[in-house]
N, C-alpha and C positions, 0 to 999 in steps of 0.2 A: 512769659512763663505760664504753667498751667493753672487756669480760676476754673470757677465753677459761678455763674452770673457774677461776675465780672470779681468775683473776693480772688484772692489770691489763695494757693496750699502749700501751705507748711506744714514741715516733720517735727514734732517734740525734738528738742534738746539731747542729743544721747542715748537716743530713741533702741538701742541695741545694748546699753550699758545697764539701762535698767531690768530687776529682774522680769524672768516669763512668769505667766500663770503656774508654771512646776518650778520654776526658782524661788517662788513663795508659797508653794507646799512645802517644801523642801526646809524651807528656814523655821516652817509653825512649828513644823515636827522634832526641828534641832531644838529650841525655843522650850518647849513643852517638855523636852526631856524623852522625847520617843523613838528620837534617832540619834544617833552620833554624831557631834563634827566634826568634820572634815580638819580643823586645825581651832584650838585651844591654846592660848596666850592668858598664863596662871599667875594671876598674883599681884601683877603690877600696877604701878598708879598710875591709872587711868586720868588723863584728861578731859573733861566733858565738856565741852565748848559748848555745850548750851545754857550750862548755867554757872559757868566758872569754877567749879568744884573737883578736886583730885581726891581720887578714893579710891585705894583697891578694890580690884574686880578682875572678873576675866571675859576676856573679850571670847567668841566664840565665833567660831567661820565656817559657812558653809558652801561649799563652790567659790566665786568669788567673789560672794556679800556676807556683810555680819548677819549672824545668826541673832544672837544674844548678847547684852552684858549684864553678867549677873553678880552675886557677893558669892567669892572665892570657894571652889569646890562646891557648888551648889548643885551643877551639871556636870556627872562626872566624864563622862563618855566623853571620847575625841578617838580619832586614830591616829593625830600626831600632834603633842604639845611641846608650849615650850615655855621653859620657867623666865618669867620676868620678874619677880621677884626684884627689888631693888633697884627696878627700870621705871620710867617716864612712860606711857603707853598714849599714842598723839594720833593725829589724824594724817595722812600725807599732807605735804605744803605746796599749795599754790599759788604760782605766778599768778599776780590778776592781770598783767600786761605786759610782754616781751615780741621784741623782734628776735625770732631763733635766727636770722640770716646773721645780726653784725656778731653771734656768738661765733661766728665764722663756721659751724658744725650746724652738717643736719640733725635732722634731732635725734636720729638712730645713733646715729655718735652722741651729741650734746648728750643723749640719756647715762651714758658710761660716767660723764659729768655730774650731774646733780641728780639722780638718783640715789648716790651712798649719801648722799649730803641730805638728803629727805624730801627733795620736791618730786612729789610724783605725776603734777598736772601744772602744764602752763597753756594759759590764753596767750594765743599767739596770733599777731597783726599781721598777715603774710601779705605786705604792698611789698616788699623788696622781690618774693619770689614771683607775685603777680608781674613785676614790671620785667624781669631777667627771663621767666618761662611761661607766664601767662598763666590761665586755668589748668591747665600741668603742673606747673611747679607750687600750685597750693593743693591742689590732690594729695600731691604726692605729700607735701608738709604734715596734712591731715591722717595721711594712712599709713605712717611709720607702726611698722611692727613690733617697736621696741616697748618696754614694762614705763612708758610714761604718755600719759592722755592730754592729747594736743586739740583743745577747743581753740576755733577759730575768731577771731573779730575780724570779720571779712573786711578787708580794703574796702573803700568806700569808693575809691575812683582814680582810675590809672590809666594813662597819667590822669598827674592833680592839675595840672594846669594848661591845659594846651597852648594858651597862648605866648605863655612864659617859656614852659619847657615840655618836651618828647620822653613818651618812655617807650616801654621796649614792648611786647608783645601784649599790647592793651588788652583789659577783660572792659568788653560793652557793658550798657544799662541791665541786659537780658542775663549775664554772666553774673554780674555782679548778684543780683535779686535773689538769684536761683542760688548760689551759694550761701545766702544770708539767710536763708529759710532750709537750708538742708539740716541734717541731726547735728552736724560738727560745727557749728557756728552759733555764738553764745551773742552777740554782737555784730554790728556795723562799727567798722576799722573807725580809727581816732580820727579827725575833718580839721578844714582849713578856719579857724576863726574868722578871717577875714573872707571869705566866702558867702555870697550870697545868691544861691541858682536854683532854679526852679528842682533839675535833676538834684543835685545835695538834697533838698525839700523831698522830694518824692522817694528819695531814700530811707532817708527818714524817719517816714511817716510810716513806710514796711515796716522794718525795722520793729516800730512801736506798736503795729498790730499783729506783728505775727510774736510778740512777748522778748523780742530783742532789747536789748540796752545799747545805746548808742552810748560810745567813746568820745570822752572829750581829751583836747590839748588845746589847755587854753592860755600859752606863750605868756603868762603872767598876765594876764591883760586885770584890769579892774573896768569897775562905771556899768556905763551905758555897752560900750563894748562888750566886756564880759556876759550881761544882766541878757544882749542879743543874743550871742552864741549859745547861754543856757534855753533862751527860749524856745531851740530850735531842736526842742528834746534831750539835748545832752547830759546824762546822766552820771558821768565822772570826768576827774579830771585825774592826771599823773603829772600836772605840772606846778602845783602849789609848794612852796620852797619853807616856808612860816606857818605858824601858829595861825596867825591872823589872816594869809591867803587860806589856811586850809577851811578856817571856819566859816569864812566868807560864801566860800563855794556850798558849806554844808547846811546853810544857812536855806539856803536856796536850793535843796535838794538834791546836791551830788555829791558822790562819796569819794574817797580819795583815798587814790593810791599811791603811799607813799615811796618813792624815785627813789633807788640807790644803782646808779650805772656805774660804767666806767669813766665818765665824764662829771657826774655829780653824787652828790648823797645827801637826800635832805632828811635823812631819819631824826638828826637832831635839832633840825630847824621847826621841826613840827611835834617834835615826842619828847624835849628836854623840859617841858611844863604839864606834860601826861595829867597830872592829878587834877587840873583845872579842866580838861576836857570832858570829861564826864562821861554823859549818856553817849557823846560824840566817838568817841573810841568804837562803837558799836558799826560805825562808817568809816572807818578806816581800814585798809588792807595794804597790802605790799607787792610792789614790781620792778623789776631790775631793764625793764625797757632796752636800752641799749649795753650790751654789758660783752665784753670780749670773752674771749677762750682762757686767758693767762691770769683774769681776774678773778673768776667764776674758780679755777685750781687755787688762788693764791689766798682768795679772802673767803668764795662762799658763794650761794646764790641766795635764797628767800633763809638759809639755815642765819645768813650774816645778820638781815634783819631781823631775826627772833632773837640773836645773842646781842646785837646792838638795843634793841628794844628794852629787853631787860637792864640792861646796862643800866639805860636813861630813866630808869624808875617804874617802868612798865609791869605792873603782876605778871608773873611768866603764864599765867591760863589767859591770860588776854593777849598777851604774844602769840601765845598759840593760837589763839583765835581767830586774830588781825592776819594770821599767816595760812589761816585756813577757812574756817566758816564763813567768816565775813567777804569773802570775795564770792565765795560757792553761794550764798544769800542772796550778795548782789545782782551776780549773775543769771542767778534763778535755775542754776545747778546744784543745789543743797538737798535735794533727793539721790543725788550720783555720789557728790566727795561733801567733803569739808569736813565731816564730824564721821566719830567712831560709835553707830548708831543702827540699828536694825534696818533692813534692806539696802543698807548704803555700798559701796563697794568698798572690800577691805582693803584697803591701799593705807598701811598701818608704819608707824616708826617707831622703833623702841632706841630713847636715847637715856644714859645715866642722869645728864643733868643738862635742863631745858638751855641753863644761862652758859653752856657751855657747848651744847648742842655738836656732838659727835655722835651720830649714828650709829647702833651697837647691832642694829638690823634693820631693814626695808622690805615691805611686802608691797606687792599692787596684784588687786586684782587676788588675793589669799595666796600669792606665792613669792615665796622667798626669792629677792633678787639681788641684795645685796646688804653685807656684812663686813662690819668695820672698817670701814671708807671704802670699799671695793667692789667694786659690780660682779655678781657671776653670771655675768650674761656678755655676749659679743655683742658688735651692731648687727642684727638682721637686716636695715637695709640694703645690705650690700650685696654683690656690684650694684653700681648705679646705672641706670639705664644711659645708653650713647646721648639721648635727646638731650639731656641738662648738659652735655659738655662742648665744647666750642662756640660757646655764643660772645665771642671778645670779637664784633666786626666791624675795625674801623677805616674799611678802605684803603685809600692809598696811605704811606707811611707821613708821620706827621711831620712838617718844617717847623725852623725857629720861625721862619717871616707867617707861617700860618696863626701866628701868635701875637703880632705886632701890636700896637696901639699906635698907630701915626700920630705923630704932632712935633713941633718944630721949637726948637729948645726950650727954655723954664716953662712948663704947664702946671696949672695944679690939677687936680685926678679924687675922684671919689677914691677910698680905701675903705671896706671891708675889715672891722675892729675886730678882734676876736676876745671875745668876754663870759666868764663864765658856763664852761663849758658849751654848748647848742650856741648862746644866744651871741651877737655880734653888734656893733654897733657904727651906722655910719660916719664917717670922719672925713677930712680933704688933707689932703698934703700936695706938696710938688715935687715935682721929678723933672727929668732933665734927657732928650734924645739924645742917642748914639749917633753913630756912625753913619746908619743906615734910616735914619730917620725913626727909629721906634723909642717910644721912654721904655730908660732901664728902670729894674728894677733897683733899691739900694738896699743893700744884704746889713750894712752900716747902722741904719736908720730903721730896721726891720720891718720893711716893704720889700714881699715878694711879688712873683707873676701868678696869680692860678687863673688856671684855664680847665673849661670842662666841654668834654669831645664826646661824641654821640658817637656810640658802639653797639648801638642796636640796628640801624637802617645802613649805615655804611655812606649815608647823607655829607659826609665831611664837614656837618655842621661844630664850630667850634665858638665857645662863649669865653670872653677871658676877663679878669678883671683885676687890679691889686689889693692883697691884704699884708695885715699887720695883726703880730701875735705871736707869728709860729717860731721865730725867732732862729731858721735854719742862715747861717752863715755860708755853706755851699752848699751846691748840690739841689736836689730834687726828689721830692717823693710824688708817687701817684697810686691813686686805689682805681679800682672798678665799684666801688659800693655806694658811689654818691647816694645820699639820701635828697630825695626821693625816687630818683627813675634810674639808680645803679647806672648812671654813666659812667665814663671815666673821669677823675679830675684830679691832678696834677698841680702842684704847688712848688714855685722853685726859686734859685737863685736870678738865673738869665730866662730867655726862653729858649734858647741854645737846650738845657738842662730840661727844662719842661717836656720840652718834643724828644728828648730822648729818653723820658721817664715813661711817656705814651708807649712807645712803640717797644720799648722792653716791655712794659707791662699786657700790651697784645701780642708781644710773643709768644709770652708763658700763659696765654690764656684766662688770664686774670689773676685778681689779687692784690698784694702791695708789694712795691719796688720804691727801693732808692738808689739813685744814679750819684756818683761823682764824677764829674770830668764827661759825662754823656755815657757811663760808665754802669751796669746794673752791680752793686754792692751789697746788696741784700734785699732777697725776696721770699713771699710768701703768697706761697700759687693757691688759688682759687677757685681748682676747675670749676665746679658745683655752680651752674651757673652765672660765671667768673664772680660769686658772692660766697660760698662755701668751699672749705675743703673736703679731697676725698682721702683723704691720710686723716690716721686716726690720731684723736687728740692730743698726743703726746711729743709728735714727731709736730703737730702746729704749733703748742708749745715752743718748743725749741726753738723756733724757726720764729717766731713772733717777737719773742727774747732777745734773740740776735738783732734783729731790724731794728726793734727801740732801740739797742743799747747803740748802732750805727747812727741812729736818729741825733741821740743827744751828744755824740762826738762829734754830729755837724750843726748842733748848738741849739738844736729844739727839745726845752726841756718840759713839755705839754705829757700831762703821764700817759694819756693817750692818742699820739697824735694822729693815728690812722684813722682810727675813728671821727675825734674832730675836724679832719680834713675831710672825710665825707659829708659833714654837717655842714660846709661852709657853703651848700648850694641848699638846704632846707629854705624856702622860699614861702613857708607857715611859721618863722620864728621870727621875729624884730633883730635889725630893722634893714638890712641888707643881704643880698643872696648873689650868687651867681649862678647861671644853667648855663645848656650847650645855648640858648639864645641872647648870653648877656646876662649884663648884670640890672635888680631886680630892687624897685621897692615894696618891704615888703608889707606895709601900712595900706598901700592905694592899688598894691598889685600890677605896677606898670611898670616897664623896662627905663630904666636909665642912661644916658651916656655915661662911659667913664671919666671922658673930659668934660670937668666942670665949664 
């Protein structure tokens, strides 16, 4: 990348959001009383997240940063007001940490989502787009034209593991750097705990001199473990579940953000003793990390955690705060969002009532963009460019026998435990060959086959292993989103069913399928770098709905199991994984047999 004796150059943070030299003339003069502004917000109870206090006032906007907040009609002039009166007046809400890939929508979609719901800014870890489209497909994550601000935590390394598993259109040491230092990137992507490489180090170490906060996930770990992975600059975590994980981490100086996905929610695990936290509260924020399309419609995105928040005893001015300033703090974006505050950008909510949190307007950027749960805006990203579509390449079509496990009747077999959402745990059982010399799976005992197949090189590398959890009685599902490098992986009865869940799902160019009888039964196409769709949210809905509801009539009753079943190759969570190279411990980071 480009230095100057040998330092490295970086762009400020946002470095186009903040005002010009004439965007702060411009605001003295509203400010002062000597111009008009541009939009006037009368009356309402302002939230002030800087010192906890709600008080009428009016917010005042000029171009697309606050002007003023002052005590009600104090500045008369506006050319277009609007009565809040009897409203909550708050800051937009941000994601401190999401993947936009498993919401299944790009964000020019996903914004038609949680836009009326109040999020107007998410930090987003783009390794799924990194690994499916390369330095393309996080460009493009970063430069959605739609009324919601997509700060990056740049993937830290893709693939994560080479010697474990392959990903798809690697970004180098030089890629990586260079987007980490650009204006949209807030962060270096969340890292492997159990990693220890000079490159991660050198990462790092940017990261922390160009004003980045490096991302933690730290897989529960405690000790010595944990105490290393903080040393190594890690500045939060999104994986503290308790009270007692959380304070531990904040002990030690990182902040956390607290997890409510479609796989977990630990809002209560850490916020149902609130009043004992104290100063601590001040380090907390909120992120829905993994969270699907149908959830996000069903329950909420960060709006869930400010109503859940409150619920659990939390003052709602510190909900709101946990759900805005405190990540914008964090991250060292509290000059752009977090607070409704002179030069900051008006990205404004006006909700009736905090603990109830239905959005009665959303502004970003001082323009009105949505009202009463409803966007009035399209997706501008659209059409998508040809480049993100067809990237499902897996070669020849896939066999049952590509799937095999050889061995010669009673063996016992590592299995793959599925626990707690992400996390899984290893266990041994026995199973018993067929016909043809392979162990079956037993549907009975609930041991399936998965198997994960490299769909980026066309390599016909295929990893297979057995779990237990998913509890499918027939049949077969397969996604293209494995986490981390969006292979394909496939989870099934036989492996008859397996290999026909593959090759339906690179028919349709990605996505999720489930097969009966070798059979596709319901699917959910993924052009979008076979990780998103291009149908807009409503019509995925649908189509999501259906496939669960197929899912649990073939006896997996996991609430999300598309999602889970991409986790079951994360190869940075305890304490087994499978990739396209096998299956994976993931403590010592070294491959396994599956026969014991």
């Amino acid at each position: 990348m480009a230095s100057v004796s040998g330092q490295p150059l970086w762009t400020p943070i946002g470095a186009r959001l903040a005002p010009t030299a004439a965007e702060l003339g411009g605001l003295r003069e509203v400010a002062s009383g000597a111009a008009p502004a541009d939009l006037a917000i009368r009356g309402g109870r302002v939230v002030f997240v800087h010192t906890g206090e709600v008080e009428e006032a009016d917010v005042l906007v000029k171009g697309r940063h606050v002007a003023a907040l002052t005590p009600p009609g104090v500045l008369p002039q506006a050319v277009e007001e609007i009565d809040a009166r009897g409203l909550h007046v708050l800051p937009g809400l941000v994601d401190s940490h999401l993947h936009v890939e498993y919401t299944l929508l790009p964000p020019g979609e996903l914004a038609r989502v949680v836009v009326p719901r109040g999020t107007t800014a998410v930090l987003a870890d783009p390794d799924c787009s990194a690994n499916a489209l390369g330095r393309r497909g996080v460009e493009l994550l970063a430069g959605t034209a739609a009324p919601l601000r997509v700060f990056l935590q740049t993937t830290s390394r893709v693939p994560r593991f080479p010697p474990l598993e392959e990903g798809g259109r690697a970004l180098d040491a030089d890629e990586i750097s260079s987007l980490l230092v650009s204006e949209h990137s807030v962060s270096l992507g969340e890292g492997n705990p159990y990693e220890h490489s000079e490159e991660m180090h050198s990462l790092h170490s940017l990261a922390l001199s160009a004003g980045r906060r490096v991302n933690g996930h730290t897989a529960r770990l405690d000790g010595p473990l944990l105490w290393s992975y903080l040393a190594a600059g890690v500045g939060d975590d999104h994986n503290a579940t308790t009270v007692l994980e959380a304070i531990e981490r904040l002990r030690r100086g990182a902040a956390i953000a607290i997890q409510a996905s479609s796989m977990s929610d630990y809002l209560s695990g850490i916020l149902a003793g609130s009043e004992d936290l104290g100063i601590a509260l001040s380090h907390l924020m909120f992120a829905a990390d993994d969270v699907v399309v149908d959830d996000l419609v069903d329950r909420g995105h960060i709006d869930h955690h400010v109503r859940s928040a409150i619920a659990l005893g939390v003052n709602p001015s510190v909900a709101v705060r946990m759900a805005s300033l405190n990540a914008a703090l964090h991250f060292r974006i509290d000059h752009l969002v977090g607070s409704l505050a002179p030069t900051r950008l008006a990205d404004i909510v006006l909700v009736p009532d905090p603990g109830v949190f239905r959005p009665s307007a959303v502004f970003v950027g001082g323009r009105l963009v949505a009202a009463d749960g409803r966007p009035l805006f399209d997706n501008p990203d659209q059409p998508y460019p040809d480049d993100v579509l067809g990237t499902i390449r897996i070669g020849r079509r896939v066999r049952a026998e590509d799937l095999a496990v050889r061995a010669s009747g009673r063996t016992r077999v590592r299995v793959i435990e599925l626990v707690d959402g992400y996390y899984k745990r290893a266990a041994e059982d026995e199973l018993t060959s067929g016909t043809w010399g392979s162990l079956s799976p037993d549907p009975f005992r609930d041991i399936a086959k998965v198997a994960v197949v490299d769909r980026h090189r066309e390599s016909g590398r295929i990893g297979v292993a057995f779990l237990r959890g998913f509890g499918l009685q027939a049949g077969a599902i397969a996604v293209s989103t494995s986490c981390e490098s969006q292979q394909v992986v496939a989870v099934g009865t036989s492996d008859r069913e397996c290999a026909a869940a593959v090759n339906a799902l690179a028919d349709q160019g990605g996505g999720y399928v489930v097969t009966v009888g070798g059979t596709a039964v319901a699917t959910v196409p993924l052009r979008y770098g076979g990780i998103m769709s291009v149908d807009p949210y409503e019509r995925v809905v649908h189509a999501l709905r259906d496939a669960k509801a197929t899912v649990r009539e073939l006896g997996c009753s996991l609430p999300s199991p598309f999602l889970q079943l991409s986790f079951v190759t994360l190869a940075s969570v305890p304490e087994l994984a499978v990739t396209d190279k096998g299956l994976v411990d993931v403590s010592s980071q070294r491959p396994l047999d599956v026969v014991v």
